[in-house]
N, C-alpha and C positions, 0 to 999 in steps of 0.2 A: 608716578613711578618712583620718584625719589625718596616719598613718603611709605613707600611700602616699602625699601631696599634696607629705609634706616631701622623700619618696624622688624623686618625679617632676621638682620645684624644682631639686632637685640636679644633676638633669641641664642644666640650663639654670645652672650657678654661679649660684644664689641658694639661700644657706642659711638656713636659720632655726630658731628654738627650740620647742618644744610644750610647754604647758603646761596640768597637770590642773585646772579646776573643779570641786573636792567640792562638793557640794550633800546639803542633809537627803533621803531616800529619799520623804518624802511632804509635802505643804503642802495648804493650804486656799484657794481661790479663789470669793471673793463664793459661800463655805459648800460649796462644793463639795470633797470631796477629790480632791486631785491626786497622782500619784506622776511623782517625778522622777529624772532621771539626770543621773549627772554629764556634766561636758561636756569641750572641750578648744576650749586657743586656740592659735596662731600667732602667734609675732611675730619680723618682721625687723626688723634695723637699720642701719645705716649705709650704704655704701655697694650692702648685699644687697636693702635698702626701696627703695633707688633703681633697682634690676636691676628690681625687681619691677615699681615703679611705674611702668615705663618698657616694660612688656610687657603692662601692660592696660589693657582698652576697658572707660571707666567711662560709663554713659550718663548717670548725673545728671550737672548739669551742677556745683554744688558740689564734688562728691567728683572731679571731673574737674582740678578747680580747683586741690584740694589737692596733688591727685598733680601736676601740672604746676609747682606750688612746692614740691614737694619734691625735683623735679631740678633747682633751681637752687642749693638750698641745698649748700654745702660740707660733705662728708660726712667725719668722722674714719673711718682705717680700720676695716677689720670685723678685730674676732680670729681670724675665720677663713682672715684674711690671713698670718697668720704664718706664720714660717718657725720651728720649734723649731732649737734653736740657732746659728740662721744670723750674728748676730752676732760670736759668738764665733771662729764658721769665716774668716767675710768678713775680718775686722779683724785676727783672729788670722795667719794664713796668708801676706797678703802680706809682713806684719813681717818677716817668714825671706829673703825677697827685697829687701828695704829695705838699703840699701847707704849712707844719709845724707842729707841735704838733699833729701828727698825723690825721690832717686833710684833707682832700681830696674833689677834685673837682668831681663830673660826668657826665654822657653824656652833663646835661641839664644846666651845669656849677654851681647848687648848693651843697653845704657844706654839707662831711659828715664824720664821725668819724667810723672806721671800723678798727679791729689790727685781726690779726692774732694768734690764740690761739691753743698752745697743748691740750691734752683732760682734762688735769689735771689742766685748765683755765691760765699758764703761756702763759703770750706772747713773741710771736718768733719776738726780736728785727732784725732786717736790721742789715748784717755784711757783711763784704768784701768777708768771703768766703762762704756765700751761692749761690752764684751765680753758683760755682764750684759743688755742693753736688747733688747725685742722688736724684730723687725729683721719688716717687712712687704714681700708679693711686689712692691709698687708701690713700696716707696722704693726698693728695688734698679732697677726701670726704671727712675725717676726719675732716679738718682744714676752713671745709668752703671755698675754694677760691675759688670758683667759682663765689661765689655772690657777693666778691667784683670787680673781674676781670668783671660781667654782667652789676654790676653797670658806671662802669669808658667807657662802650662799645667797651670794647675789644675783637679785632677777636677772641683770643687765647680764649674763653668763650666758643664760637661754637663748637672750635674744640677738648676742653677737655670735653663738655657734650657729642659729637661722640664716642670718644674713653671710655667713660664709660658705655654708652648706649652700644655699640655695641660690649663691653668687648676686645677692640684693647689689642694684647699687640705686644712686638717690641723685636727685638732680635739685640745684636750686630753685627753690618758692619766688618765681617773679611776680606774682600779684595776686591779689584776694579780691574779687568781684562780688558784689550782692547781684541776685538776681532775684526775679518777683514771685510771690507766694505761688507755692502751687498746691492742688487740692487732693489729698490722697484718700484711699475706701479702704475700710474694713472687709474683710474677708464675706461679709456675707455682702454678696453682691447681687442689687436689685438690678431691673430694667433698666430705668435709665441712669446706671452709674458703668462708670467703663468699665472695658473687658480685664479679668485679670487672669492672669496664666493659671494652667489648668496645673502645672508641677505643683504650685503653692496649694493650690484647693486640695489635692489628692492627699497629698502630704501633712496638709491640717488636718480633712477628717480620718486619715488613719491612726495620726498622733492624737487624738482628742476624742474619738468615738467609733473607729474601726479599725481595730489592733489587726489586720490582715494584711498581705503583700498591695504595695500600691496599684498592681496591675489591673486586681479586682475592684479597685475605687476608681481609675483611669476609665475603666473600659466600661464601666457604670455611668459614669460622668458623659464619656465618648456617644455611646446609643442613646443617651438622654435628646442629646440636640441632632441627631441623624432624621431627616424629616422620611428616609425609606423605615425606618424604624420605627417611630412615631406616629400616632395618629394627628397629635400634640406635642410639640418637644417642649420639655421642661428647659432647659435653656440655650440660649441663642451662642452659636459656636461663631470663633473665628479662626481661622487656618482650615487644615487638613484635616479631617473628622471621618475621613473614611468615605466609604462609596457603595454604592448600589452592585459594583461590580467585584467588591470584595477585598477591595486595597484597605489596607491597614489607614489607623490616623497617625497624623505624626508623632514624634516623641512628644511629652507633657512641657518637655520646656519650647516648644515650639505652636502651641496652639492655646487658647482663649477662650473664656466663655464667663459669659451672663446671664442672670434669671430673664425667661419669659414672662410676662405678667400674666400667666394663664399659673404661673409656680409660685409667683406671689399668692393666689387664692388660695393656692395650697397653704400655703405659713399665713393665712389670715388670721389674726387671734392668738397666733404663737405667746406672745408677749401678756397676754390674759387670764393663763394659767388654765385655758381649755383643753387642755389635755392633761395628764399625770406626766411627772418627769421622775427620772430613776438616775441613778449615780452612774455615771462613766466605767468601764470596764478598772481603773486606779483610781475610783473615788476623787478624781482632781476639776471633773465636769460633771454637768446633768445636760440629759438627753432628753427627748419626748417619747413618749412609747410609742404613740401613734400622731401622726400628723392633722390638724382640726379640718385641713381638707375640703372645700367646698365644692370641689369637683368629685366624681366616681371612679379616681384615676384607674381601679383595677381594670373597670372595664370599660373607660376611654382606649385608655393604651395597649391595654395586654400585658398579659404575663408568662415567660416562659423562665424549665430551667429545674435541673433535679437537685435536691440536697437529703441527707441520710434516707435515700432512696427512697423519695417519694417524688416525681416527677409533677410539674405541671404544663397547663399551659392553657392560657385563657386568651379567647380573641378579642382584638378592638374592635371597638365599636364607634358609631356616631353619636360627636356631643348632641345635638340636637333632638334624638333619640333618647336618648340617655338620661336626659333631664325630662323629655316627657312623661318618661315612667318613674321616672321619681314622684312625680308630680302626680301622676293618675296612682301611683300607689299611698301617697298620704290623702288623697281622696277617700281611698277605698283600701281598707290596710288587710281585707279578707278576698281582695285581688289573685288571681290564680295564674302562677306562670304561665300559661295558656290565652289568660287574657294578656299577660302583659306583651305577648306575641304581635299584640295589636298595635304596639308604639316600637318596640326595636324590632326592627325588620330581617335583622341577620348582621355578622360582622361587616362592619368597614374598613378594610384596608388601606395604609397609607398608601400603597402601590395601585389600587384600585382593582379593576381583575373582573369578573362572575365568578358567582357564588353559587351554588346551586341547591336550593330549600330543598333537603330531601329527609326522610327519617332519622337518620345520621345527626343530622345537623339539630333535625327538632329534640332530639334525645339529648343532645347537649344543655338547652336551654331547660326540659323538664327534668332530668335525672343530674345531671353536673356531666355526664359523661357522651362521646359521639363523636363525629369527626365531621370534618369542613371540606367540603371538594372546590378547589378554585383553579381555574382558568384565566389565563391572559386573554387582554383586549387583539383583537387582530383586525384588519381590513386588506381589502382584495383591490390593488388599485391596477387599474390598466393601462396597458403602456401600448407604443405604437406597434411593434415586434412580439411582444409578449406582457403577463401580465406577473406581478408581484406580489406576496405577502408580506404585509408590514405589521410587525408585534409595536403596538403602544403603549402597552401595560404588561406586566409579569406577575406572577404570583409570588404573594408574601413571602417572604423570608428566601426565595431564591434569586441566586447569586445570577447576574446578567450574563459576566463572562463567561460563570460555567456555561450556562444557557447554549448561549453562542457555539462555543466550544464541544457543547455533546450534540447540535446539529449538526456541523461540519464532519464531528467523528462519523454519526451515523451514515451522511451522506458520501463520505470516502468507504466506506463499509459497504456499501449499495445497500443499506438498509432503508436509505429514505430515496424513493425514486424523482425525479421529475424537478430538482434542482441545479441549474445552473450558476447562481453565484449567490453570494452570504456578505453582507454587509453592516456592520452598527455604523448609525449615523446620530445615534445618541449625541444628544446637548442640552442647553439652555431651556432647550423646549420642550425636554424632556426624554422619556424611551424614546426610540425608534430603529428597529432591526429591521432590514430590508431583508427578503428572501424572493429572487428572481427566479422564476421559474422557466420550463423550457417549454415551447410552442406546442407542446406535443403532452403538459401535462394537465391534470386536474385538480386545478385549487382544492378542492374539499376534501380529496380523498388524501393530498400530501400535507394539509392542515390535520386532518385527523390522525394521519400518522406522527405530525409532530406531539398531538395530546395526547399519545396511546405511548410513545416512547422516550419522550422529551420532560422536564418541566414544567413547558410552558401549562401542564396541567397537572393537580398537585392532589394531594389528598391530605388535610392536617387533623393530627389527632386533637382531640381536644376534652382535656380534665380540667375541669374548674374546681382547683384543688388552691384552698386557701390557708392561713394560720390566722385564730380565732382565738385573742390572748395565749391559751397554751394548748389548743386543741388544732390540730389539723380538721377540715373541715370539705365535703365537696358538695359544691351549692349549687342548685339551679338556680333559676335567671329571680324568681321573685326572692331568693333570700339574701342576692347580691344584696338587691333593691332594700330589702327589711334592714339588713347589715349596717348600710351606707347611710340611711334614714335613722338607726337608732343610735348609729354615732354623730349624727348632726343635733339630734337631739339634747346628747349629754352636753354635746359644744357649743351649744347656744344656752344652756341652763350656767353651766360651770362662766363661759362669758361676762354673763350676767349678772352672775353672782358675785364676778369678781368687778363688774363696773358700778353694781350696788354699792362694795364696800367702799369703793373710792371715790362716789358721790356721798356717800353718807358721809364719810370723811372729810372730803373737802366742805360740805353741808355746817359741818361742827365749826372748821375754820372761820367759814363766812361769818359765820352768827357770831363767833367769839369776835373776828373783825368790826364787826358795825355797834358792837357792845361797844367799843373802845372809841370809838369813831362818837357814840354817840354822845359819850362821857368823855370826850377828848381833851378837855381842859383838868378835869379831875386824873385822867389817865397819866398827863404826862408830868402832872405836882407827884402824883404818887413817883413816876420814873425816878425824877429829879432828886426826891428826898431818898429813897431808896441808898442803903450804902454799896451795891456791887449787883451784879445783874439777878443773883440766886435771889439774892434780897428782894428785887423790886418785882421777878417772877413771886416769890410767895406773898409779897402783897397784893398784886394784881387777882389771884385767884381767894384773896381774903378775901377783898372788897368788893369784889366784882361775880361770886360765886361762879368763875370758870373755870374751863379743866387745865390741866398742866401744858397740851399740846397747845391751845386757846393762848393761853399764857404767851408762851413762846411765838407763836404769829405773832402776837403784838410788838413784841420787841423785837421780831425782829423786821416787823413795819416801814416802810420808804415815810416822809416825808411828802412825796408824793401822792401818798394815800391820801392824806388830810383833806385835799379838796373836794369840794361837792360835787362833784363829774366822776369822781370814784368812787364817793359816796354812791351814788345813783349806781355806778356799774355794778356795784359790789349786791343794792339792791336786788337790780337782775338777775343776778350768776344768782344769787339764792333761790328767787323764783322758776329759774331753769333747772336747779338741783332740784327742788321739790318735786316739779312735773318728772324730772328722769325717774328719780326713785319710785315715784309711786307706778311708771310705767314700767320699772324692770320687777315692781314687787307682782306686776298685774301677769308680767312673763311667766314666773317664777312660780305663781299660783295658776294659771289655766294653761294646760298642755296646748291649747286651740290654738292660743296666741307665735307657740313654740314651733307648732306644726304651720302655721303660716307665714312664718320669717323664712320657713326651709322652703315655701313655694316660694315664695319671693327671692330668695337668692339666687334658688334654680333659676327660676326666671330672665334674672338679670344675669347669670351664666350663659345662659343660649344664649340671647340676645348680644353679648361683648363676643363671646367667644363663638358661634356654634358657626358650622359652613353646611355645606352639599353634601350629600352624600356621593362616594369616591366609588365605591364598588358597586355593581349591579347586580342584583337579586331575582336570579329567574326561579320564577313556583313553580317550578318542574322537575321533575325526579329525573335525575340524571340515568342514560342508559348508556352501556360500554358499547357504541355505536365500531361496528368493523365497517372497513373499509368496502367492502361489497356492498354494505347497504346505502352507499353511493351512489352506487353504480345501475344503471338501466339494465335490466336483462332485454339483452337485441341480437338479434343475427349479426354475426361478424365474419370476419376474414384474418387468419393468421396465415402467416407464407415465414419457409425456411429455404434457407440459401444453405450452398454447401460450405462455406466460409462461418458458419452458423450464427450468420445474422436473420431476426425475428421481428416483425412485424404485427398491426393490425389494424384493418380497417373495415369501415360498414360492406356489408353484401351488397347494401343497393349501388353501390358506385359500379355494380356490372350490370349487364343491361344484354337480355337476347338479340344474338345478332346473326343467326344461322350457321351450318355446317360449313367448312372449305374456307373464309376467309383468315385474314392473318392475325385479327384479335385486334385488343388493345392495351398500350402498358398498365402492367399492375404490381411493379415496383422497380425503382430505378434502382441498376445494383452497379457495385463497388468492381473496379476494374480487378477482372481475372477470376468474380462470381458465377455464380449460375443458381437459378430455384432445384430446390433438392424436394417441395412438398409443400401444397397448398392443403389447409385444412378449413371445414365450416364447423363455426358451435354457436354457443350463445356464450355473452359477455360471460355470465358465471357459472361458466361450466370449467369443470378440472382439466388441464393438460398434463397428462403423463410423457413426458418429455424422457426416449430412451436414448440410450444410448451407443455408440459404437461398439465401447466393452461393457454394455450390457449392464449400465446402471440406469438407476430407474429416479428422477427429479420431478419433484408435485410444483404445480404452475396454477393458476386461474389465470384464467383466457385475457382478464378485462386488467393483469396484471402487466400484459406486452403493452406498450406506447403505441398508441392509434397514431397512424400517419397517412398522408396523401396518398396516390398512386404513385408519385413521385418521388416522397421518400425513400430510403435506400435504409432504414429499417435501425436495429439497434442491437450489438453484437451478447450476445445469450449470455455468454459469461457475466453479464450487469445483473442478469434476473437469474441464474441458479451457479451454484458452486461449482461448475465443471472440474472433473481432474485436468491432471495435466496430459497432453494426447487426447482430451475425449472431445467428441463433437456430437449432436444431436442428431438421429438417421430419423428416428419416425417420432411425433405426436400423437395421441391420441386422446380425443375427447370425450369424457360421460362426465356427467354429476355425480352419481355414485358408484360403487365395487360391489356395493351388496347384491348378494344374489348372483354371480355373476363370475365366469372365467374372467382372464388373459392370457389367451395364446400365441405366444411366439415363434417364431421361425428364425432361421439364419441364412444368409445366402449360401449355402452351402448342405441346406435341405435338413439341418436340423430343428427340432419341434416340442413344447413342450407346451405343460397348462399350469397354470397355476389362479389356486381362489384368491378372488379381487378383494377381499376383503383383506391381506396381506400387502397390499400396498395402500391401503388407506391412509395411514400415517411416515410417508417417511420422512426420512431427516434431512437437514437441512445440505449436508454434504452427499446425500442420496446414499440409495439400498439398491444391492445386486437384488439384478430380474433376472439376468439367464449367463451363467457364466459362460465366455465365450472362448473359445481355442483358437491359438495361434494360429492366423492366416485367414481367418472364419470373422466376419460383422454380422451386425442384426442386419433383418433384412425385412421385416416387419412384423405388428403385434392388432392381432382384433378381441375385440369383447363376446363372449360369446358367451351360451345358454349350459352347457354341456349336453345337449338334447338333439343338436341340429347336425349338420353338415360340413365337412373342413373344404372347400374349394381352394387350392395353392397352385398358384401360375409361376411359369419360369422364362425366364427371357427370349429364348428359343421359341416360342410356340406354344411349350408341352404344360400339361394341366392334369391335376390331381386330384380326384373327389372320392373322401372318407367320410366315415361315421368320425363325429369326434368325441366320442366312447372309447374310441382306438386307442387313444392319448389319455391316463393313465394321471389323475391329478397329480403334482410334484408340488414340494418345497422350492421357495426360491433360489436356494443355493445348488441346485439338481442343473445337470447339463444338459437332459434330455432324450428325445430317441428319435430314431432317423423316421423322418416326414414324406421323403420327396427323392429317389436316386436320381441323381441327374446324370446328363450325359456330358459328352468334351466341351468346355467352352461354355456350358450352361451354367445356370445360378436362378437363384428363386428372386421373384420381383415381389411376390405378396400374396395372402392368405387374407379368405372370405368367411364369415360364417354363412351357409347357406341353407334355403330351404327349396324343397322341388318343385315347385312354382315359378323361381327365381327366373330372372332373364341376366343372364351375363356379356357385360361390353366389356371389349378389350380393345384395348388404344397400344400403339405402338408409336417409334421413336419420330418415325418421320410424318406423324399426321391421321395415319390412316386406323379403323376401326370397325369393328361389326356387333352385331348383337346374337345372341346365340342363347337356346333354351338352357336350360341346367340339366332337364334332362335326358337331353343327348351325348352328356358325359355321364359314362355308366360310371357306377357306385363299385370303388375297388377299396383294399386295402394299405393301409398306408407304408411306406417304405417303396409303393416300386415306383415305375418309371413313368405312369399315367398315360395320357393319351393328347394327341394332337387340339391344341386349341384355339391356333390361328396360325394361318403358312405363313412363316415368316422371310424375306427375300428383300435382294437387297433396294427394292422401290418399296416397302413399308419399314423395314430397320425392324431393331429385337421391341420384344414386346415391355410396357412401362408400368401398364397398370391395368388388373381388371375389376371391374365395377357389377354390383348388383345395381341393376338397376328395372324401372318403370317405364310404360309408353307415357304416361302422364309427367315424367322426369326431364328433370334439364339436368344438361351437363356444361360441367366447364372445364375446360383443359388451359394449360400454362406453359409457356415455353422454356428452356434455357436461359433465356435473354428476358425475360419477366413479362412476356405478354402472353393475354388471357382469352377465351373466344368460351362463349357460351353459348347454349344453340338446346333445341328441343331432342330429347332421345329418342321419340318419333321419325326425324330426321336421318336415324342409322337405320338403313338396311339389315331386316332379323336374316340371318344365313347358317349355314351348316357350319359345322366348326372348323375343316377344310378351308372356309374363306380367305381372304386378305382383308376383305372389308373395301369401306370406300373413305376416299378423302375426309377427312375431319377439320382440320388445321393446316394450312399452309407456312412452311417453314422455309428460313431462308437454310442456305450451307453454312456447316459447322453448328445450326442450332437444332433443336430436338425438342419434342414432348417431353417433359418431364414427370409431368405429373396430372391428375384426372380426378372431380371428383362429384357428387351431384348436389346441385344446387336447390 
């Protein structure tokens, strides 16, 4: 603390001193023992006590006191005022310009009179010992010298207006310590030499070979060692380098990095003149045009990224891979991308993923053009309550958090059903995003909805769009390979060529060495007598007929050499130079030898370098799988509450159990519910979901959440966009429109048709089916032929049988024509399409029901008042529903309160339409039929 108080002061020029209080480790207080620690003081002084006292709020009023007379008091400087040997510079320096009587030369060599004065106008004569005297940053204010020191052009001018501008002050040099060597690297930094900060690298190669904003050499550098990036990272980062999840990396002066030794192979050779070099963008460096490369980095790693509008973007691939097809193609150099199919299998991603081998992708490899379909890894783990998807891979180049982030949107959205919680538990070990799901959903179908809406499944374009010295180029897969192969070629030729030179060279040395070795008693009379080294060089190549460089080894020969143990080495090294050279001359002349260093490199590249393959390659053509094709077509069960919660579950969980008993539950409902409507279809059949005011919402059956008998269902608003005020009155099921009415009704006996092919497609916020008028709801809708019979029932009793010819096709936005007059206190329960065959049951509120011919209700015209169709009174209640139905038919009926009774339609009593019918369902008080339909 003390140490930072003094550090922070500093900033504000007020210095001061710390000083340790030792103290005994323990003492004794009124008998108690105490343990103690040392302490530390502070103290400023002179004019630094006054900075201080002059920057704080003392609230005593004393101590307020003090500090307020202590800025009045005349402060001697502070030592920390000094200027180390500014005296001697100041007082020294103009002397040399002093010309007499106090007059002096300046810059421009004219004449001028300038003394030096204390404040009290005495001048400070020139004496022997001010040169010796502490000289402070305030007398020089004080005293003027600056202006004479600006005058005369002295450096010293610059750098006392610095140090007063910038408030420098200087402390004295207490000691000078050696400490031990330490080992420093040059910018190009290998494997194993330490990390050096990435500000300095950035900053070299823009100053020295890439005249552009550092940001673009940073963030070049940055993806280089990103291993989600990378198949391979060119070099090893330390710090913050960015993320999978899309975080920046740190600033450059806070992160590190060193070559890989995979980016060593890259600079293999550099130093051999295997490649061409070109002049720096100022002529002050040379560059390589192309790197000698021993790897196929374009299509190890990839490459993306547009410039003067030409985009590319190449995938990576597998080293292992990679190197095979190099290697089957200098086999076979008339190899056909098609065959080369047979060693790379498809991209590898650093992220891993599937891939899916489709024509896209193979068009890639043979044309240079196609696209890549990738998938993240997913598993289905089970849990005790429910079960889970877990993402372990993502697809290339997508951002994790987005990921994360556009599920949860969807699933707040109700775009994605069957989600209950969202978790990354991403680490160490890599991806992993947990998706919990709810007891009630279906792994496949909410996985497929994550690859139909999400990331987690991708499509990437893909040009293999390269530059070809000066030509833009777009290659398929065998010309990568041709490319890659003919520039290893040049650089193992150009290598060679250049290790020739310098065996043959060193070759000249040796020889002219063992010349002089061999004549060494003659070599060194000549030395001797020689008058100066030019001299005894041109006698050397008189006497000895060697060349000038021959020459110069000689002289400039160790001592060392002399011996016969050098002698013999030197033997050697010649014999070793002979065999090299005749092996690079043997390169240099058979291409075969040239073409078999590049297998063998490949070689020894897989082998250091090459791993697994990361992503998986299905040979199967991707198909845009919908969520239906999940899905089992089966008989189901949907049920609506009037609270407009929806349900569904399989048909078989009902079971015939005869006419007159009380049923069984077949949904447990939300206190203050009741069933408004049991419907049968098959999983993928359409539900036309109407509405109260008379909008119309498209459903698939197998899209409601199957639940128990038990469950209590799941509120509609989740699966279509209700308005606001709207609730669901009727369902209705078919697979298709075509061909096909929709006739509606309203409780209040209005009636309308409309062609089904006009609700095929609606939207998502839904389309008016029958406009409704104030005080008037739907009251139900059937499919019909337009060929057949309208049968409509009303709560009362009364019953309606039309052509439905009657009814007059309409547009959806039509309000209709009247159906059905009803009488006081009546209303319409529902409309049949019928034929005269038909046998009609009609269930009423309290249980009871009959079956009756169709026809015995004579054929009238539509608008009037119909005819009696079941007595209603108050032991059967108004009527709920009438059914065509079969003797061969089951029925099942539903109560209020969610229970269900299924029983044979055999079991009804057929009777005159007068009837009341017989028991059906036993109901307790307060509960009722609701609903009726055949099973």
């Amino acid at each position: 603390m003390a140490n930072q108080l003094i550090i922070l002061l500093q900033h504000f020029n007020i210095h001061g001193q710390k000083y340790e209080i030792k103290r005994a480790k323990e003492d004794y207080i009124l008998g108690r023992k105490v343990h103690l620690h040392d302490s530390f003081s502070l103290e400023f002084a002179g004019i630094n006590a006054q900075r201080l006292a002059a920057g704080l709020e003392l609230k005593e009023k004393n101590k307020g006191a003090r500090a307020n007379l202590l800025l009045l008091h005349k402060i001697k400087q502070s030592d920390f005022d000094i200027i180390p040997w500014a005296a001697e510079k100041i007082f020294g320096e103009p002397g040399t310009q002093h010309i007499g009587s106090g007059w002096y030369l300046d810059a421009e060599g004219k004449k001028f009179r300038e003394g030096i004065k204390y404040l009290n106008g005495t001048k400070i004569r020139y004496s022997s010992n001010l040169r010796s005297l502490q000289l402070h940053a305030t007398q020089i204010i004080e005293w003027g010298i600056q202006n004479k020191l600006q005058k005369i052009n002295s450096g010293l001018s610059q750098f006392l207006n610095a140090i007063i501008k910038d408030k420098i002050n200087f402390a004295p040099l207490i000691s000078i310590e050696e400490i031990d060597e330490e080992i420093t690297y040059d910018i190009g930094v290998e494997g194993e030499h330490e990390f050096i900060a990435n500000g300095m690298i950035s900053h070299n190669c823009i100053g020295k070979f890439h005249p552009h904003g550092d940001i673009a050499a940073y963030d070049t550098l940055i993806r280089m060692a990103q291993y989600f990036s990378m198949n391979h990272t060119l070099v090893q980062g330390q710090g913050n380098m960015g993320s999978i999840d899309g975080d920046p990396p740190a600033a450059a002066r806070y992160t590190e990095v060193r070559l890989e030794k995979l980016a060593e192979e890259m600079l293999a050779d550099l130093n051999k003149k295997a490649v061409p070099f070109v002049p720096n963008f100022d002529n002050t460096e040379e560059e390589p045009v192309v790197l000698p490369a021993k790897v196929p980095n374009l299509l190890l790693n990839g490459s993306s990224g547009i410039a003067v509008g030409v985009a590319t973007n190449i995938m990576p691939h597998n080293l292992r891979e990679v190197c095979d097809a190099v290697t089957a193609y200098v086999d076979n150099q008339n190899i056909t991308p098609q065959e080369l199919l047979q060693y790379i299998k498809g991209p590898d991603f650093p992220t891993g993923g599937t891939v899916f081998y489709n024509n896209a992708l193979a068009s890639s490899y043979l044309t240079g053009r196609g696209a890549c379909t990738v998938r993240g890894k997913t598993v289905t783990e089970e849990g005790k309550n429910k079960n889970s998807i877990v993402i372990k891979e993502i697809p290339y180049t997508v951002n994790k958090a987005q990921l994360v982030q556009k599920i949860a949107e969807l699933v707040k959205d109700k775009k994605i059903q069957g989600i209950s919680d969202l978790r990354d538990e991403s680490g160490k070990e890599g991806v992993r995003v947990v998706i919990e799901l709810r007891k009630d959903a279906n792994a496949d179908t909410v996985l497929n909805t994550l690859y139909m809406h999400t990331p987690l499944q991708i499509t990437l374009h893909v040009a293999n769009i390269a530059v070809l010295k000066t030509s833009l180029m777009t290659l398929n897969l065998r010309q990568f390979i041709k490319i890659f192969v003919d520039h290893r070629v040049e650089v193992i030729k150009n290598r060679t060529k250049y290790d020739l030179d310098v065996a043959t060279e060193r070759l000249h040395i040796v020889e002219g060495l063992l010349i002089a070795i061999t004549h060494i008693n003659e070599v060194v009379a000549t030395i001797k007598e020689s008058s100066d080294t030019k001299d005894a060089r041109a006698n050397l190549i008189k006497n000895y007929g060697i060349s000038e460089k021959q020459a110069n080894a000689i002289l400039d020969m160790k001592l060392s050499k002399l011996t016969s143990l050098e002698s013999g080495s030197l033997e050697g090294e010649r014999k070793e130079l002979i065999g090299n050279i005749n092996n690079y001359g043997e390169i240099l002349a058979n291409e075969t030898r040239v073409f078999q260093i590049i297998k063998d490199e490949t070689k020894e590249i897989k082998e250091k370098y090459g791993r697994d393959r990361r992503t998986v390659i299905e040979q199967t053509e991707i198909e845009e799988i919908q969520n239906e094709d999940l899905i089992t077509d089966e008989e189901t069960t949907v049920i609506l509450t009037k609270n407009n919660y929806i349900k569904r579950m399989p048909t078989s969980v009902y079971r015939s159990q005869g006419r007159g008993g009380k049923g069984i539950i077949a949904i447990e409902l939300h206190e203050g519910d009741a069933v408004k409507q049991i419907s049968f279809c098959m999983s993928k059949d359409y539900l036309l979901a109407l509405t109260n005011k008379g909008r119309a919402y498209w459903l698939r059956a197998w899209q409601v959440p199957e639940a128990t008998r038990y469950g209590g269902g799941k509120a509609a608003v989740n699966l279509v966009q209700l308005g606001e005020g709207e609730n669901i009155e009727r369902l209705v099921n078919t697979r298709t429109f075509a061909q096909s009415f929709l006739t509606f009704i309203t409780r209040k006996g209005t009636i309308k048709r409309v062609m089904g092919e006009k609700f095929s497609r609606p939207r998502a916020n839904g389309i008016i089916a029958i406009p409704i008028e104030e005080g008037d709801s739907l009251a139900d809708v059937c499919i019909s032929d337009g060929k057949s019979d309208i049968f409509v029932a009303s709560k009362k009793g009364k019953s309606l049988r039309f052509k439905e010819a009657d009814i007059r096709s309409m547009g959806r936005n039509a309000y209709g024509v009247r159906g059905m007059k009803l009488g006081h206190d009546d209303e319409i329960v529902n409309l049949l399409q019928a034929k005269e065959t038909d046998l009609i049951a009609t269930i009423s509120q309290n249980g009871f029901g009959k079956v009756t011919a169709l026809e015995e209700y004579r054929l009238q015209h539509r608008g009037g008042k119909g005819v009696r169709n079941l007595k209603v009174n108050e032991k059967t209640g108004n009527v709920v529903k009438s059914l065509i139905v079969e003797a061969s038919s089951e029925v099942l009926l539903i109560n209020s309160k969610g229970l269900t009774i299924q029983f044979p339609v055999s079991e009804i009593r057929k009777t005159g339409r007068s009837a009341s019918g017989v028991r059906l369902m036993k109901v307790d008080k307060g509960t009722s039929v609701v609903d009726a339909q055949l099973v």
